[in-house]
C-alpha positions in Angstrom: -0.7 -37.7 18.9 -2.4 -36.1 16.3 -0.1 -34.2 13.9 -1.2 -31.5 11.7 -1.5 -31.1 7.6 0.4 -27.8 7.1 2.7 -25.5 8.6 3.1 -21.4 7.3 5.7 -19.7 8.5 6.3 -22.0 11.4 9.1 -24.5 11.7 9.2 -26.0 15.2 5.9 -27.5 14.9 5.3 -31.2 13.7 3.3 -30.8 10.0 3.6 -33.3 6.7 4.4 -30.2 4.7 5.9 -26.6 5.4 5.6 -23.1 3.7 7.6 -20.4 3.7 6.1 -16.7 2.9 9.5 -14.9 2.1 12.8 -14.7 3.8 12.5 -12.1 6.4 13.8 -13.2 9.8 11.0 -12.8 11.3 9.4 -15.4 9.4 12.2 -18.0 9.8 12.6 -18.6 13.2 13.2 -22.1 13.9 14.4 -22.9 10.4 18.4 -23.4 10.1 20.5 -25.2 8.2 20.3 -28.7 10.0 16.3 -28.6 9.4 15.1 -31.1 7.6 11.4 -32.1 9.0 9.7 -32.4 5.9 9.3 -30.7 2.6 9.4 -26.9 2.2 7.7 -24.9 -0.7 8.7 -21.4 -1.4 8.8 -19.2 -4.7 11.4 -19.8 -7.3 13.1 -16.4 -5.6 13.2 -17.4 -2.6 14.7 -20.4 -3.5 17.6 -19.2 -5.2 18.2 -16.7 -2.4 17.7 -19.8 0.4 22.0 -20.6 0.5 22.7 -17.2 0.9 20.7 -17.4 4.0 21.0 -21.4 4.9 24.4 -22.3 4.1 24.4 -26.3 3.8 20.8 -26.8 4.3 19.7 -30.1 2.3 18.0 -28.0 -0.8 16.0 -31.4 -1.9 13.5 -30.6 0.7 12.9 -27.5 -1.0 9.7 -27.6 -3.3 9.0 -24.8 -6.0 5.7 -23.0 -6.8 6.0 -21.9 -9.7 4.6 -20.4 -11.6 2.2 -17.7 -9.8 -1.6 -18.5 -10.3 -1.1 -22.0 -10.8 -2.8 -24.6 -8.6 -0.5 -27.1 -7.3 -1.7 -30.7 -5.8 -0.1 -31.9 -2.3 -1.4 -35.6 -1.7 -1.0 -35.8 2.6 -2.3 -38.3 5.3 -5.5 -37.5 7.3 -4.9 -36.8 10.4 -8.0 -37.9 12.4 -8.1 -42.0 9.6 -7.3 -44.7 11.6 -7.2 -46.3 8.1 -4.0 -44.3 6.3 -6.1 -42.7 3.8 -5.1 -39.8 2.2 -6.3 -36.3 1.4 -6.0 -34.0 -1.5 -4.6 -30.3 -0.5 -3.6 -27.5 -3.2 -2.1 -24.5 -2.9 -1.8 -21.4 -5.2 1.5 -18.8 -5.1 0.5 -15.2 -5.3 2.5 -12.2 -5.6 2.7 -10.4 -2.2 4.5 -7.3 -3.8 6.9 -7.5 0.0 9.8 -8.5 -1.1 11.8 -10.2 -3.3 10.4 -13.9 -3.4 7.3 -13.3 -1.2 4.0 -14.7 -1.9 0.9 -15.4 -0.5 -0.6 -18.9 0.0 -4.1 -19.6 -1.2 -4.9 -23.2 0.1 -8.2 -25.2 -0.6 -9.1 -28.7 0.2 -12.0 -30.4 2.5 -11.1 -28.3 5.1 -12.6 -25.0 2.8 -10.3 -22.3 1.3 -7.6 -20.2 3.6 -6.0 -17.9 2.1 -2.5 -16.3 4.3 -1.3 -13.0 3.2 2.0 -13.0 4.7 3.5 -9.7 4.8 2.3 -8.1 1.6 1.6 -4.3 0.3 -1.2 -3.8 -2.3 -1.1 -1.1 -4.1 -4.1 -0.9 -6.2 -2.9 1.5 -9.1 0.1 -0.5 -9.6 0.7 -2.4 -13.0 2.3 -5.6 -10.5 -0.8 -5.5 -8.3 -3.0 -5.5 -11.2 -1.7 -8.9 -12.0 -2.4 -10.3 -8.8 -5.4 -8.8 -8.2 -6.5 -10.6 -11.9 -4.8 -13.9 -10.6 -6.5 -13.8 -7.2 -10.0 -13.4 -8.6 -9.7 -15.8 -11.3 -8.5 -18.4 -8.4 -11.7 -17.2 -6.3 -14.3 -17.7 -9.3 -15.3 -21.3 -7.9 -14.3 -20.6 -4.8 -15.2 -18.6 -1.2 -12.0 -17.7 1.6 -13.0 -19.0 4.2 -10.4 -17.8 6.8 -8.3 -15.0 5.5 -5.0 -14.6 7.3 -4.1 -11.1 7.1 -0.7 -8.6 7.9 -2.5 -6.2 10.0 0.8 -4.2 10.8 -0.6 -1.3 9.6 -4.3 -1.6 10.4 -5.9 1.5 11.7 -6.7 4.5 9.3 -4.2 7.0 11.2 -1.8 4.7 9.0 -1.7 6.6 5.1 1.3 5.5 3.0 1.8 7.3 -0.6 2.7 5.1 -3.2 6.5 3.6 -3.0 7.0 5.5 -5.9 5.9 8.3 -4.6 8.0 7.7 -1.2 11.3 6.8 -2.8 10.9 10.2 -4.9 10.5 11.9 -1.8 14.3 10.0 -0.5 15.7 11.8 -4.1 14.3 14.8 -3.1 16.3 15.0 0.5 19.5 13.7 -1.3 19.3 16.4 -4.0 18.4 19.2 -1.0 21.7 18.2 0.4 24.5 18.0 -2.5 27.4 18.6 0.1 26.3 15.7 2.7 27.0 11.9 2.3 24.0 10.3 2.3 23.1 7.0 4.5 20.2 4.8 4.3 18.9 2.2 6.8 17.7 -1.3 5.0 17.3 -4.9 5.8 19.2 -8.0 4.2 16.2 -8.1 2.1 13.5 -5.4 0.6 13.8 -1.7 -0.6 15.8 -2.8 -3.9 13.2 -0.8 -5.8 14.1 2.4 -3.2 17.6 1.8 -4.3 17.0 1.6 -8.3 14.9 4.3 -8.2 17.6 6.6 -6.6 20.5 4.7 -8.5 18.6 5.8 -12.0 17.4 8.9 -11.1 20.8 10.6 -10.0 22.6 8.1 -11.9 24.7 7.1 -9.3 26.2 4.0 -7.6 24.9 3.1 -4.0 27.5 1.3 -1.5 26.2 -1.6 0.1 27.9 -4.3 2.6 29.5 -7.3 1.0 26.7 -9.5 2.4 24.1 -7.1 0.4 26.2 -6.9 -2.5 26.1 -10.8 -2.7 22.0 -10.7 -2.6 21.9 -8.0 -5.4 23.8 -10.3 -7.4 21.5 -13.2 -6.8 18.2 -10.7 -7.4 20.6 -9.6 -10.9 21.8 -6.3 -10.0 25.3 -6.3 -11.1 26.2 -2.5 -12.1 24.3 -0.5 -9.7 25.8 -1.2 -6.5 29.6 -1.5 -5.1 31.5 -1.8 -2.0 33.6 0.9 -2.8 33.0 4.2 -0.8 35.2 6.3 -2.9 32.4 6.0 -5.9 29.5 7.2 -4.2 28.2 9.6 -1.6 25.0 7.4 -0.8 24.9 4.0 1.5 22.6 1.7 2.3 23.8 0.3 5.9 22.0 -2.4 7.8 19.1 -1.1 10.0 20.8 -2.3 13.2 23.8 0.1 12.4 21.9 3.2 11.8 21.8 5.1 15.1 22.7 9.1 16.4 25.7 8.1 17.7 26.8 6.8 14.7 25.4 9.5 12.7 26.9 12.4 15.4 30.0 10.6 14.9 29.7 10.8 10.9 29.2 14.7 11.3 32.7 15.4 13.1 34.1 14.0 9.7 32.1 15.1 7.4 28.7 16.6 6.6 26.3 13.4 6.7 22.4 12.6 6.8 20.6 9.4 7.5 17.2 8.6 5.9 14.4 5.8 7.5 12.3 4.4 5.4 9.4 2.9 7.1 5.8 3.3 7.4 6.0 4.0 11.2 5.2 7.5 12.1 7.6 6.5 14.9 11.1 5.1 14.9 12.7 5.4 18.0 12.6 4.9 21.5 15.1 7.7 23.0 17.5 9.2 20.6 19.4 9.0 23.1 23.6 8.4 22.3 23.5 4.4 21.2 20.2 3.7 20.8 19.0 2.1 17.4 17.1 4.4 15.9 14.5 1.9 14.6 12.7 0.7 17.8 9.7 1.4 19.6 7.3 4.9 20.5 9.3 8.0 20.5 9.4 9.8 23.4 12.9 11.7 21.9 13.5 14.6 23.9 14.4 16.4 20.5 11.9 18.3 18.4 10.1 16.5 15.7 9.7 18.6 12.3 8.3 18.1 9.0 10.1 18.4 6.0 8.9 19.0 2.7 10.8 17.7 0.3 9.8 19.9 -2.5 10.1 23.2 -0.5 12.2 22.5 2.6 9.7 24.5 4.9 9.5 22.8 8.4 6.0 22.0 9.9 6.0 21.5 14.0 2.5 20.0 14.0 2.9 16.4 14.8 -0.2 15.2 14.1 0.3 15.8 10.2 -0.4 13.3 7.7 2.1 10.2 8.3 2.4 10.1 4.1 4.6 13.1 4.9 8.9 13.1 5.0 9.4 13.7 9.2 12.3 15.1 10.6 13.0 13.7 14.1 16.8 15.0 14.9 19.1 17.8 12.8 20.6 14.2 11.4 17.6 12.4 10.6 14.8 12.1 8.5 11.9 9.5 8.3 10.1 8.6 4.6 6.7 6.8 4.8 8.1 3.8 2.3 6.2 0.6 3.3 6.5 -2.8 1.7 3.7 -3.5 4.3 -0.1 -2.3 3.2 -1.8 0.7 4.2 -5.4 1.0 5.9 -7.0 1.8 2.6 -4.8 -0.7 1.0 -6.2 -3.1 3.7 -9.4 -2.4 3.2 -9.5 -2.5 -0.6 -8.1 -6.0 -0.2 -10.4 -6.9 1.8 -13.4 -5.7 -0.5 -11.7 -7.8 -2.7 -11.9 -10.9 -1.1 -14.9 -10.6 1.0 -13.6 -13.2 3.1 -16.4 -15.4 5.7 -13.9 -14.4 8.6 -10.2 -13.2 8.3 -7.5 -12.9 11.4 -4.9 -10.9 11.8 -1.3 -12.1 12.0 0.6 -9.5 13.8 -0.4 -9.4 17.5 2.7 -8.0 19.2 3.0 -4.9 17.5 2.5 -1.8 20.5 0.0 -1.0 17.7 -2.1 -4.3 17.2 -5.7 -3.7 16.0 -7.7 -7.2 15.5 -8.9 -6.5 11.8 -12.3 -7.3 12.9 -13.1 -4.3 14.5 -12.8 -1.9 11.8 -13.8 -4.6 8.9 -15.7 -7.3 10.6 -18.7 -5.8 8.5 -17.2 -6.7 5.3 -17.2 -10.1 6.3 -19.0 -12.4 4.4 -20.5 -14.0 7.7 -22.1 -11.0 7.2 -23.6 -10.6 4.1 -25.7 -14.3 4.1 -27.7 -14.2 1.0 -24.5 -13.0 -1.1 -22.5 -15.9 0.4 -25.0 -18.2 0.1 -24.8 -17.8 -3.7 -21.0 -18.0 -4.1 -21.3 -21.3 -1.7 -23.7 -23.1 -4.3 -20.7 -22.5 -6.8 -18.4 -24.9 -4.8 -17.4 -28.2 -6.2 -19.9 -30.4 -4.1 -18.6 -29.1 -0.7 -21.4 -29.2 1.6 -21.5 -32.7 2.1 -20.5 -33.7 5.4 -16.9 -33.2 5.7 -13.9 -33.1 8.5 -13.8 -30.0 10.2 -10.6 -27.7 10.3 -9.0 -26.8 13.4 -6.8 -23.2 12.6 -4.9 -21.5 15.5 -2.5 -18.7 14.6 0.6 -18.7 17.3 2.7 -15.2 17.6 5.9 -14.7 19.4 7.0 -11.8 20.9 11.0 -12.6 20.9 13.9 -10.4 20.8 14.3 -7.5 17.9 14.6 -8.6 14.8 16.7 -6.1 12.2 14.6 -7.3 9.0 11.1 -6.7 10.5 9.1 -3.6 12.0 8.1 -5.8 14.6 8.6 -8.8 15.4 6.1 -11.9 15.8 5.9 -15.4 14.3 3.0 -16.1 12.3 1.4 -19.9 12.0 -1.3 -21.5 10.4 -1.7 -24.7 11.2 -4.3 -26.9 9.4 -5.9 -29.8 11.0 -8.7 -32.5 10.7 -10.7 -32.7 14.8 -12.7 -36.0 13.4 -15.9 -33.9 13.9 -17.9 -33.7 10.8 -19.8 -31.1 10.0 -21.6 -30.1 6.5 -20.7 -26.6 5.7 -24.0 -25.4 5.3 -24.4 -25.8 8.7 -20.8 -24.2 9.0 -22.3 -21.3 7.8 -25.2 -21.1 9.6 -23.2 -21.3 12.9 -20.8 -18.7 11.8 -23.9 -16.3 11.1 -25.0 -17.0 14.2 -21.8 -15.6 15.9 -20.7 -19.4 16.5 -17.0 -20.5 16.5 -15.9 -23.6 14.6 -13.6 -26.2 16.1 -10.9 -23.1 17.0 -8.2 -25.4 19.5 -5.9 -23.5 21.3 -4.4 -26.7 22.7 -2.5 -27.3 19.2 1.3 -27.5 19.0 
């Protein structure tokens, strides 16, 4: 049976090398610590943050990019030779401005040039993503993406984030409207520690987290700012899958307290309803759902107001639009950027799923034929006849995960078919509305 070149994000499957995005659980199911099915490449990060999460896993397998922008050379069997011979496939680290330690994978080879966001946010005006965007286009010069795998979580332009900056001033805002309430704020293991900082230094305060968190801010080099100790603080971060109204209503019978969501979902909840989570699926709450200004405090009952607005969706709760996943307009800038031959999305199981084709199918390079036929004569001698690739992206639509906003498993999976094609006739078919060599029969 044939096996396949490369694995993202996918760890039950049967590849000669494996790549991990970031941490998120979301992205790790099927890896624990009694894997060991073949070498695993990560960022430096998420390397030093792998014991926390895989106590006892065999850390040889583990294989470093580092550092971002640099092309790295993975020498791997061909799938479809009867004679052994091996293939050259390299891979470029990115920033993906998610999380600590996540990064895009920009892979090129015979096969073309894939490039897998993972989850990321790009945020245009930032100094971070100026880098990246500097890095990705200098990696692009000789090069066209063929297939770009893209986080579509938020793709559909009733989705309009302010900056994270922006958002996290918008959290300080609500704590400093409340000096007399305790404060608690729903995270994940991992992501938000810029939220955090940017409250911590702006009220110059400390922020209790769980021993387990506490542990990670140590490992990310936050040693002053946060502390188990409730008596030094009036604001928490708690895990998501403890913030709920029972809780909260339970809070409020000891002392004044307010909880704060910061997603990019203009919806959190199923049913506030006494022991549901409060992070979850539409609302259908049978509470009012008010604005909130965090500048003025005036209340707004028009719920089809801009989602980059602070929402209040019980007397206990408010909701910020802080996203470490991309905005429509981010999306689309992104995908300006890379102008991409064709690009699939990697979220499918979200209530909210919009294939990315249908709002930016036209920035496609597919179509736009005489532009893409100059950046193909750039390539490196690539239309000569060459194995074709066979990509299928698998989802899964398991139980809840507390470190995700929906949950899904995301694969790319690389192989050879043994058909040879040249890819100028590649690209002629794919003008022509033609699929190449797509095999949903893969494992």
């Amino acid at each position: 049976m044939e096996k396949g070149l490369i694995s993202v994000d996918r760890w039950t499957s049967q590849s000669q090398a494996y790549f991990l995005t970031h941490l998120h659980s979301d992205h790790t199911q099927g890896l624990s610590p009694t894997w060991a099915k073949g070498p695993l490449f990560c960022s430096r990060l998420t390397a030093n943050l792998f014991p926390s999460k895989f106590p006892n896993f065999n850390l040889s397998l583990l294989r470093i990019l580092d550092p971002f922008g640099a092309w790295h050379s993975l020498s791997l069997l061909s799938p479809s030779s009867t004679l052994q011979s091996r293939i050259t496939v390299e891979v470029m680290a990115i920033d993906a401005h998610h999380c600590p330690g996540a990064v895009m994978f920009l892979f090129r080879g015979e096969f073309g040039c894939l490039l897998f966001t993972g989850d990321f946010r790009w945020e245009t005006a930032s100094k971070r993503a100026k880098v990246g965007r500097t890095m990705l286009l200098d990696a692009l010069k000789d090069d066209v993406v063929d297939i770009l795998y893209l986080d579509n979580t938020y793709c559909n332009p009733s989705y309009i984030f302010p900056s994270r900056q922006a958002a996290a001033q918008q959290v300080v805002d609500i704590i400093v409207s409340h000096p007399e309430h305790d404060i608690i704020i729903a995270i994940d293991t991992l992501g938000k520690e810029d939220l955090l900082l940017h409250i911590s230094r702006t009220l110059k305060i400390k922020i209790w987290v769980w021993p387990e968190r506490l542990r990670t801010m140590h490992l990310l080099g936050f040693h002053d700012i946060f502390t188990t100790k409730t008596s030094l603080t009036r604001v928490r971060a708690v895990p998501r899958y403890s913030f709920n109204i029972e809780t909260l209503e339970g809070l409020n019978t000891m002392r004044p307290t307010i909880g704060i969501m910061p997603s990019g979902l203009p919806w959190v909840t199923k049913s506030l309803e006494r022991g549901d989570k409060l992070f979850g699926s539409l609302l259908t709450s049978h509470y009012n759902k008010n604005k909130w200004s965090g500048n003025s405090g005036n209340h707004n009952d028009n719920p089809n107001a801009n989602s980059g607005s602070v929402e209040r969706f019980h007397k206990y709760i408010y909701t910020v639009p802080y996203s470490d996943h991309s905005c429509f307009s981010e999306i689309e800038d992104f995908i300006k950027l890379v102008q991409p031959t064709s690009m699939k999305g990697i979220v499918s199981s979200s209530s909210c799923y919009v294939d990315p084709l249908y709002y930016f199918g036209c920035l496609c390079g597919a179509n736009q034929p005489v532009q893409r036929s100059l950046h193909k004569h750039k390539r490196k001698e690539r239309d000569e006849r060459v194995p074709a690739v066979c990509l299928r992206t698998a989802f899964s639509s398991g139980g809840a995960s507390a470190e995700s906003e929906r949950t899904r498993e995301r694969t790319v999976m690389v192989k050879h078919s043994g058909i040879h094609v040249s890819r100028i006739s590649a690209l002629r078919r794919i003008q022509r509305g033609a699929k190449i060599m797509e095999d949903d029969c893969l494992n």
